[in-house]
N, C-alpha and C positions, 0 to 999 in steps of 0.2 A: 623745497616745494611744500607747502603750507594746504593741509585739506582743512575747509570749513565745513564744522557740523551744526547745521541751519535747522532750523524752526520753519515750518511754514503754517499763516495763521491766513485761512482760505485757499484749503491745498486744492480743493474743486473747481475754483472760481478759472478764468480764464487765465489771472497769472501765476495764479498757485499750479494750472496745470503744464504752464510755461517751464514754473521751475522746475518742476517733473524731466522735460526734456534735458533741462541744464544739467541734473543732476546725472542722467541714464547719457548722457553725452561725452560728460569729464568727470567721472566718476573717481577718480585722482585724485580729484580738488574738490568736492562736492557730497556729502554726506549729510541725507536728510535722515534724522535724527527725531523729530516731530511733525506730525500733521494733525490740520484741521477742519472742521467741514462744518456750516453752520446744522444741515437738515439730512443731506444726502447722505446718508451712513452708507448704503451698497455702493455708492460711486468712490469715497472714500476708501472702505475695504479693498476694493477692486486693485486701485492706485496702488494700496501698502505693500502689492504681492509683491513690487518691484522695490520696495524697501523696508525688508521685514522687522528690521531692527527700528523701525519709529514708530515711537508712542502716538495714538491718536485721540482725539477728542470730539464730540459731538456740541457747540453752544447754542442750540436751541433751547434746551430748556433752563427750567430757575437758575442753577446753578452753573452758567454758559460761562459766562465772565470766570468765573472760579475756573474753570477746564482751563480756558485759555492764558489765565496766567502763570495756573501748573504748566503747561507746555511752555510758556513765555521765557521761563524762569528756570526749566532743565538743567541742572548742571552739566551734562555734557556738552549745550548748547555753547557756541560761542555767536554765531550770528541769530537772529531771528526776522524773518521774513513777513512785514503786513502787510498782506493783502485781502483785507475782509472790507467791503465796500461798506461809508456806510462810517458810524461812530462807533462800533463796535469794537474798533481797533485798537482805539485810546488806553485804555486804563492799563491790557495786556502790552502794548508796548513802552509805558512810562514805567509798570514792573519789570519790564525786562531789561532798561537801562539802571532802576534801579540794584537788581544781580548782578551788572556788572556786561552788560550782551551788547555788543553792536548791535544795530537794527537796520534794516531794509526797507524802504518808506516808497509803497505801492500803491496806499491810501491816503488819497488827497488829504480826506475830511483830518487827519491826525492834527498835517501841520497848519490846515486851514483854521481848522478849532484853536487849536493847544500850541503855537508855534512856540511861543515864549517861553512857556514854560517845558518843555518838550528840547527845546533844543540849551536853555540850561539848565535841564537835569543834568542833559549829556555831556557838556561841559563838567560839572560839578563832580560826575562820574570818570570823567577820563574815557568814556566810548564812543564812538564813530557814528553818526545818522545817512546812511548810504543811499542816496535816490535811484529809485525804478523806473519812473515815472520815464519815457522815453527821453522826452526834452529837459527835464533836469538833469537826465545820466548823462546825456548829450554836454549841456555846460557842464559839467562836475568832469568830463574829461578834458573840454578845453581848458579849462583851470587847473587839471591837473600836473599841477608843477609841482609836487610834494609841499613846498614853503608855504602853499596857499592849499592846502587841505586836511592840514594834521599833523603835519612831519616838518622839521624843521630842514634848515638847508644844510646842518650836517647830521641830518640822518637818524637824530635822536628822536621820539616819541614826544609829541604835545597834544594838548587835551583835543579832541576832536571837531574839527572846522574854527580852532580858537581861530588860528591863524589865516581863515578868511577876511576879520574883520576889519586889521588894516592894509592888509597887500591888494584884496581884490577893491577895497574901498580908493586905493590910488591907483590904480592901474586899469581896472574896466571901466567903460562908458557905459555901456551898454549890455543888459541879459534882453537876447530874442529870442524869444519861444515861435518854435515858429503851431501853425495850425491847419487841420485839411479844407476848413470853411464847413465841412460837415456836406451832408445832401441838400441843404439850401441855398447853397453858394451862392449861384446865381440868379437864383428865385425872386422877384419884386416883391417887394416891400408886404404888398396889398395884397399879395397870393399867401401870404405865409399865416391868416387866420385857418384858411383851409387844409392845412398842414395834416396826415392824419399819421397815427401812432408809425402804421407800418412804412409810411414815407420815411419818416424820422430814423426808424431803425436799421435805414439802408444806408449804411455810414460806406465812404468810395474809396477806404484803404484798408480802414483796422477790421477784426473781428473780435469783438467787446459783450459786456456784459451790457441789458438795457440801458440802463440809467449813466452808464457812461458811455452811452452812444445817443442817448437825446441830450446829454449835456454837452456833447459834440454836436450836437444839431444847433442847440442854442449859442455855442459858444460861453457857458459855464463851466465845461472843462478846463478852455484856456483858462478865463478868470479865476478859477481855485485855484490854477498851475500859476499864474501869476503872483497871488498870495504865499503858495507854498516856498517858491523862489525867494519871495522876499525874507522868510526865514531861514531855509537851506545855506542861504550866500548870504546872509546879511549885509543885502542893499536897501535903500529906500524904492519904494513903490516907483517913486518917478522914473528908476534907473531900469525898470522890467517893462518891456513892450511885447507886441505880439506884430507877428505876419503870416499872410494867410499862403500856406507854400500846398496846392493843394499834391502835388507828387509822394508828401510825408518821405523822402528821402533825406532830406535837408532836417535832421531832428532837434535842432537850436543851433545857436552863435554866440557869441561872444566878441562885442567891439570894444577894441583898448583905446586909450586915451591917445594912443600915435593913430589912429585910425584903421590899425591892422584890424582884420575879423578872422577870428576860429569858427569853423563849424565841422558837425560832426553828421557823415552821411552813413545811410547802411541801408540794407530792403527791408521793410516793415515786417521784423517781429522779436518780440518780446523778449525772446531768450536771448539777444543782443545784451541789453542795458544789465537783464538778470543777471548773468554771466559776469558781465564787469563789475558788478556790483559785489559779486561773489569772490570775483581772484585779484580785484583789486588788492595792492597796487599794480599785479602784473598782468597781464595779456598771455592766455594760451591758444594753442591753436581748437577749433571747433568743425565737426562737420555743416555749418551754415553756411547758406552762399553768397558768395562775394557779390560785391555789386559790378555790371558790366555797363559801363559809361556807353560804347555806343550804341547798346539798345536803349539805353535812359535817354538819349537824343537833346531833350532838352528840362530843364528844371525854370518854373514858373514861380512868379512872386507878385503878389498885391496887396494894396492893402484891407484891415476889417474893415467890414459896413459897421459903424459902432453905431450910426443912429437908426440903424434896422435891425441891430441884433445888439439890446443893451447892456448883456451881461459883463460884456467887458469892464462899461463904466461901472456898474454898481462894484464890481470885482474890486476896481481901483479905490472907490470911497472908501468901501470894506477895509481893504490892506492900509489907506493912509491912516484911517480911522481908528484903526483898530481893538484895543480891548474884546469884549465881547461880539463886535457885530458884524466881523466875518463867524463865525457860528451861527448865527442868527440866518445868514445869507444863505448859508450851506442846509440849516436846518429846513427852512421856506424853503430852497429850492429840492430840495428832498421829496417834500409833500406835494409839493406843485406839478414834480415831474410824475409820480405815482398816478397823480389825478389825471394827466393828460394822460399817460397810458392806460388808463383805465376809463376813458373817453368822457372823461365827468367837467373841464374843461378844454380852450383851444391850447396851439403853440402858442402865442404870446401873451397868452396870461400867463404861463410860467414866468416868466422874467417879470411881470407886470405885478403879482402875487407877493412876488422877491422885492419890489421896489415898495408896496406898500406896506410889508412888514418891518422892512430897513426902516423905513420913516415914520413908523410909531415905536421903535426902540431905540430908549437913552443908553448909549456903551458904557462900559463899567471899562474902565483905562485898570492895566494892573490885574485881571482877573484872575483868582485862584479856578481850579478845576473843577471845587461845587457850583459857584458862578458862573463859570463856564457851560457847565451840564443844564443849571436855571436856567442862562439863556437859549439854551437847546431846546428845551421844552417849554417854554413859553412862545417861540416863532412856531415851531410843529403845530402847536396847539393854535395860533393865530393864523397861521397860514390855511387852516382846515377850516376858522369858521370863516374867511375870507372864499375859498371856492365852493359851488356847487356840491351838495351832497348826492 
């Protein structure tokens, strides 16, 4: 029995306080080791009482990025946990594949930005990139057949999701994410300039952080999830769809090429995915609760409005597209969604904001990580004189 001593990079944030639980739960298997907080220091301290042996860090100020990839980069670490919303994430988790650390991938923006080169470092390094993300953990265990996620079929060590690329490349049809539709599911079309911040932020399953609860609104959560997918399991975009399951029971699928489907259910919360992320390969027991089928009664499925809610499509261009301008997308919708909750535009200029930045930037195919970051700061910056001051 194998304890991991974990890193977590946004120990405040909601799934940083997720892991919190995971750790004070299976504390056998679970030894947090670092923590981190971008601003909140007394929320932070508060947290350490319960693990007093982790180093902590403060990255608000100049020197934030240095904190976090002293903590990134721990040697006692062997997993490290991102969950800092936001591009924040990057550089501390490409140093901490570069020491040698599994990582924990709770931060869209990582593999939305940086998939390529992110996922071969990890390769290059021999360490493991483990999704949080619900619906990634969700497919990452139906595929979990050892052969197709690191481990060969007899048992020896290989570099980490090498062996995605040809087993799930012949074998799956199909990655479903699935999605809640957000609080505007049902809403017309025509109603949703009227959208206001606090409408948005009433998401009908999860309890999240803003900006990943209006990008649930929009449906640019899925769209990153859709991106990040396409790195995680290296598929093409065309093989990642979405369906709008609004129960959030149903947390992904997986349909094979015989037309069998996996999916993975559980009740909406977080210490779910964290946990298996953590004792992966194996399964131990938890005090979480079971799921009870006849009170769930029934499980619903439809599909997106993709022409009322466009983040999907630009999502898809982004990931075919690629190079720099999923970054671009992530960066625009970053500022976009700031501005709506901060009542400076409507909901549909976020996506709308996102579509005319997409269509004034030429991708750079191949992008190293300065590149990368350029393209970051050039949509922020574009997207800002496109809305309202």
């Amino acid at each position: 029995m194998r304890k991991r001593r974990v890193v977590i990079l946004g120990a405040t944030g909601s799934i940083g306080e997720s892991a919190q639980k995971v750790a004070r739960d299976i504390p056998e298997r679970m030894e947090i080791v670092g923590m981190s907080a971008h601003s909140n220091a007394d929320k932070l301290h508060a947290s350490a009482k319960h693990f007093p042996n982790a180093k902590l860090a403060i990255s608000s100020g100049p020197d934030g990025v240095e904190r976090l990839v002293e903590l990134a980069t721990l040697p006692e670490a062997d997993l490290v946990l991102i969950a800092i919303v936001g591009t924040g994430g990057l550089r501390p988790a490409l140093a901490a594949i570069e020491a040698g650390k599994d990582i924990a991938v709770a931060s869209k923006e990582i593999l939305v930005m940086a998939g390529e080169a992110v996922m071969t470092a990890a390769r290059r390094k021999g360490v493991k990139v483990l999704p949080v993300d619900s619906e990634h953990n969700a497919i990452f265990q139906c595929l979990d057949r050892r052969s197709e996620i690191g481990e060969s079929r007899s048992g020896s060590e290989a570099a980490p999701n090498s062996e995605l690329r040809s087993p799930i490349s012949a074998s799956v049809r199909r990655l479903i994410l699935t999605a809640s539709g957000g609080p505007f599911r049902k809403w017309p079309a025509a109603s949703l300039a009227g959208a206001t911040p606090e409408q948005a932020l009433k998401h009908p399953t999860w309890t999240m952080g803003a900006k990943i609860t209006i990008d649930s609104a929009t449906l640019f959560n899925k769209g990153l999830e859709m991106i990040e997918a396409r790195w995680l399991f290296d598929v093409e975009m065309a093989r990642v769809e979405v369906i709008v399951h609004p129960q959030s029971i149903v947390h992904s699928m997986v349909e094979f090429i015989d037309s069998s489907v996996l999916a993975q259910l559980s009740t909406t919360d977080m210490c779910f995915p964290i946990q298996y992320a953590v004792t992966w390969p194996e399964r131990v027991p938890n005090s979480l609760p079971p799921l009870d089928f006849a009170k769930l009664a029934k499980l619903e499925f439809e599909a997106p409005r993709i022409a009322d809610f466009p983040a999907l499509s630009l999502a898809r261009e982004a990931g075919e597209t690629g190079g720099t301008l999923p970054a671009v997308l992530n960066a625009a919708n970053e500022v976009a969604v700031a501005a709506f909750l901060q009542r400076r535009c409507t909901f549909p200029a976020i996506w709308e904001t996102v579509a005319r930045v997409m269509s004034e930037h030429r991708s750079i195919a191949g992008a190293d990580l300065d590149a990368i970051l350029s393209a970051d700061s050039w949509a922020r910056t574009r997207a800002l004189e496109l809305l309202p001051q």
